[in-house]
C-alpha positions in Angstrom: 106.6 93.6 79.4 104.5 90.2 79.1 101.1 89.7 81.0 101.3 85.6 81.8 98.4 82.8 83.4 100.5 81.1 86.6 98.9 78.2 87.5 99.2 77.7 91.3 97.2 75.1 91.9 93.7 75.5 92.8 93.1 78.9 90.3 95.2 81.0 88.5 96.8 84.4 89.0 97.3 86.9 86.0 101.4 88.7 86.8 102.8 91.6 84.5 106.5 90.3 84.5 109.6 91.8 82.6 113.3 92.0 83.2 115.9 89.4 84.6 117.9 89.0 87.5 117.0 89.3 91.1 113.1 89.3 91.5 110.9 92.4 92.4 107.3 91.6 93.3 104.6 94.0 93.6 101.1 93.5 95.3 98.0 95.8 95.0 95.6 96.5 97.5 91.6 96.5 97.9 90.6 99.1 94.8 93.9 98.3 92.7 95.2 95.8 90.7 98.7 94.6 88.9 98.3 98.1 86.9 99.0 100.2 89.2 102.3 99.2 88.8 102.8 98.6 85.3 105.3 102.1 85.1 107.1 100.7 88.1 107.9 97.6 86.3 109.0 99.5 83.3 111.5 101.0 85.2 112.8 98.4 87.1 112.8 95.6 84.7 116.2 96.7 82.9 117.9 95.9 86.8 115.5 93.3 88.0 113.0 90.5 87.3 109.9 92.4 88.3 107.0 91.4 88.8 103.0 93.0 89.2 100.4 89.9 90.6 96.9 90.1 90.4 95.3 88.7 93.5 92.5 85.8 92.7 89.4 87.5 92.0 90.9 90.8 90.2 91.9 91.8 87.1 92.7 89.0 84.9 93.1 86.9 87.8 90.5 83.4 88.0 87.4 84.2 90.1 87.1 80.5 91.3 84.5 82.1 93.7 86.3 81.3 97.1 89.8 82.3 99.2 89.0 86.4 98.8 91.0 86.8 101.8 94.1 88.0 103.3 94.9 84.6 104.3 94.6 83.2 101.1 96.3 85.5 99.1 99.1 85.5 101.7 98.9 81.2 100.5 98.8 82.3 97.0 101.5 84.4 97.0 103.3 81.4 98.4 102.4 78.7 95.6 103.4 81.5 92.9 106.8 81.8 94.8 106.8 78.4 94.4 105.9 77.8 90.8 107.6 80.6 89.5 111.4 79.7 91.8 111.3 83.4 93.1 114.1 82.5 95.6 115.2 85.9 98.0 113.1 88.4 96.1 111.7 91.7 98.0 108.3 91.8 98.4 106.2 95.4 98.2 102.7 95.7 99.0 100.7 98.8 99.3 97.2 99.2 101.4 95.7 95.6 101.8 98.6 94.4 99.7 100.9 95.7 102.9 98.5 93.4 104.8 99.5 90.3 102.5 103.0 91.2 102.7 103.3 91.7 106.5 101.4 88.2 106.6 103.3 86.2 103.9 106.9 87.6 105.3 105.8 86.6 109.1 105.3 82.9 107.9 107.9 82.9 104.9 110.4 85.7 106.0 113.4 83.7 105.3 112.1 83.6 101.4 113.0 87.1 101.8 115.8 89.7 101.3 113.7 92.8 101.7 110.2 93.6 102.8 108.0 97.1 101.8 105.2 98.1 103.4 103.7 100.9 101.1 100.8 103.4 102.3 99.8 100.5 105.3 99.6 99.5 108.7 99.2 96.4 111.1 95.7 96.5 110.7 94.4 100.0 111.9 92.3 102.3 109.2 92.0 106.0 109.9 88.8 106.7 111.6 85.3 106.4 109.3 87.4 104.6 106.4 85.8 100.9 107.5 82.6 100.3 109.0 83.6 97.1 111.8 80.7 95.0 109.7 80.9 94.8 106.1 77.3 93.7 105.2 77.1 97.8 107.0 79.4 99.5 105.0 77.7 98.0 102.0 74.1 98.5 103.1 73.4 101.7 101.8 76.0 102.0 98.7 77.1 99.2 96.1 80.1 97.8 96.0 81.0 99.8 93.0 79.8 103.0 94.7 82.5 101.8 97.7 85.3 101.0 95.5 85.4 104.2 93.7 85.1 106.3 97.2 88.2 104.5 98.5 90.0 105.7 95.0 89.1 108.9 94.8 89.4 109.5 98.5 92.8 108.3 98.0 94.8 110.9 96.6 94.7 114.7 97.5 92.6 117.2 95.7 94.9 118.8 93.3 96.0 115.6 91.8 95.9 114.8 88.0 92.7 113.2 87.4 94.2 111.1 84.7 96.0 109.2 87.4 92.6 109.0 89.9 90.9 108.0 86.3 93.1 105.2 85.7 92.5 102.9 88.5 88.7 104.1 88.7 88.6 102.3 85.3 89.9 98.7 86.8 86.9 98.5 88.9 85.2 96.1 87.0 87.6 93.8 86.9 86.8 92.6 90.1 83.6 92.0 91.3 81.0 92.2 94.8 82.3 88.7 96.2 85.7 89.4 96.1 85.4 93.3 97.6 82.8 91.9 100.1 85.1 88.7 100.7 87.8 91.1 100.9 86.9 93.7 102.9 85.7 91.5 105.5 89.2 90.3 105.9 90.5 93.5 106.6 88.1 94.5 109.6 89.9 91.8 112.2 93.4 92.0 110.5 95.7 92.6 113.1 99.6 92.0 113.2 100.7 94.1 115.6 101.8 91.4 118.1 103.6 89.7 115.8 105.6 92.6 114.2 108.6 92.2 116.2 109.4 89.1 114.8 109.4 90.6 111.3 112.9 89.1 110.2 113.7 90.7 106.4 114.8 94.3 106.3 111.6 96.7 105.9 110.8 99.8 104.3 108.0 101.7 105.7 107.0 104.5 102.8 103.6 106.5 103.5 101.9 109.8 102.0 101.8 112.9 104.6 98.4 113.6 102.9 97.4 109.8 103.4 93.8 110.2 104.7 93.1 106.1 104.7 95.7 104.8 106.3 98.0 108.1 107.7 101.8 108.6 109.0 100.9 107.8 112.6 100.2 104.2 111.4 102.8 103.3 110.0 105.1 105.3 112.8 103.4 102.5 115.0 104.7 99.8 112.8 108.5 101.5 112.3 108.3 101.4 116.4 107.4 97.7 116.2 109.8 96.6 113.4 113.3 96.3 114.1 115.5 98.1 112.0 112.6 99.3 109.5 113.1 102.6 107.5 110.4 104.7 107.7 110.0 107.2 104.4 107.3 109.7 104.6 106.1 111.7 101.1 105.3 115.3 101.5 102.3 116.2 99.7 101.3 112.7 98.8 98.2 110.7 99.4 98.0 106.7 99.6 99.5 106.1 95.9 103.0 107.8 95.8 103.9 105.6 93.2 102.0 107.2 90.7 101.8 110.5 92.5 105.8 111.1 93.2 107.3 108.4 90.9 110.7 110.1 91.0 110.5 110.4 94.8 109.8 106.5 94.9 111.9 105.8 92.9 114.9 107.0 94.4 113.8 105.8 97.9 113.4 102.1 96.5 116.6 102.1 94.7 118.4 103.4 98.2 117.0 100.5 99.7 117.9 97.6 97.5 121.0 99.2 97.7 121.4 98.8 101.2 120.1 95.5 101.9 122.6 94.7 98.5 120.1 93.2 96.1 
């Protein structure tokens, strides 16, 4: 496994890439970065060419101090499919990187054999995870103080706290303009028009003890998509990649399978 610089243009992206063949790319969410799917990678890389991206402003990702917004990384991903010749890859994003994924695939779906929408939803957070204005939620607790709520609150409470430890530790590599920047994105994101017209295959995987962004969300977007797969993991929270990697796993291999990539 090789951590690489992609120039795309107007910054650069930092991408965990290993393997060969057809290409698997990965995109974190709000609190997360490329690492949370470094073991993922390892496991796929022997089959595919896959591939972790950190979004501009996180991890080891430029910080050019503008674009920290779904938009843009939904452009971003773009110029690094670009750069990099990813041609029919399937795209997996969990949380905000579901967001980017929905978004990119919408205006690029035919750069797509597969799409999969981890722990997501069209735009809709459970009730009490985000404040409507972001200067709000931030008022009263830093950014930091945020950042690790959303992680912790993430997972249920008997879960290793290695795992909740691990991406706790990443939160410095990003910084208050890009979770600000970020987070105000998210309030107004809204696909749910435009869902129908979601042409790659989709996977729909979510936790049954997802608190953030529960089942009934993404049973909203299964009703919207045609032919989506919904996959629901008992007894995990937002993260079942690192919660119930065997489970994941086995649900990712049977769809590649299907859609025969």
């Amino acid at each position: 496994m090789e951590r690489k610089t992609v120039d795309i243009g107007d910054t650069t992206l930092s991408i965990l890439e290993s393997g060969s063949g057809a290409p698997l790319v990965f995109v974190h969410g709000i609190v997360t970065t490329s690492e949370l799917f470094r073991d993922v990678i390892e496991c796929y890389a022997p089959r595919y060419r896959a591939i972790a991206v950190d979004l501009r402003g996180y991890g080891d990702s430029a910080k050019p101090g503008h674009g920290y917004n779904i938009n843009q990384f939904a452009k971003d991903l773009a110029r690094l499919f670009d750069v990099m010749e990813l041609p029919r890859a399937v795209l997996l994003g969990v949380s905000m990187g579901g967001w980017i994924v929905q978004r990119f695939a919408l205006d690029n779906g035919d750069w797509l054999n597969g799409v999969v929408l981890s722990s997501t939803s069209s735009g809709e957070a459970a009730k009490g995870v985000l404040k409507k204005d972001p200067p709000e939620t931030l008022k009263n607790q830093s950014w930091r103080e945020v950042s690790e709520q959303l992680i912790s609150g993430a997972f249920p409470p008997n879960t290793d706290p290695a795992i909740v430890n691990a991406l706790l530790s990443r939160i410095d590599t990003w910084n208050e303009q890009v979770f600000a920047e970020a987070l105000a994105s998210i309030i107004p994101f809204d696909t749910s028009s435009e869902l129908p017209n979601l042409k790659p295959p989709t996977l729909i995987m979510v936790g049954s003890e997802d608190n953030q962004l529960p089942v009934s969300l993404s049973e909203k977007m299964h009703a919207a998509i045609p032919d989506s797969r919904l996959e629901v993991f008992q007894g995990s929270g937002h993260f079942m990649m690192v919660e119930d990697p065997d489970g994941f796993y086995s649900v990712l291999d049977d769809f590649l399978e299907q859609i025969g990539h």
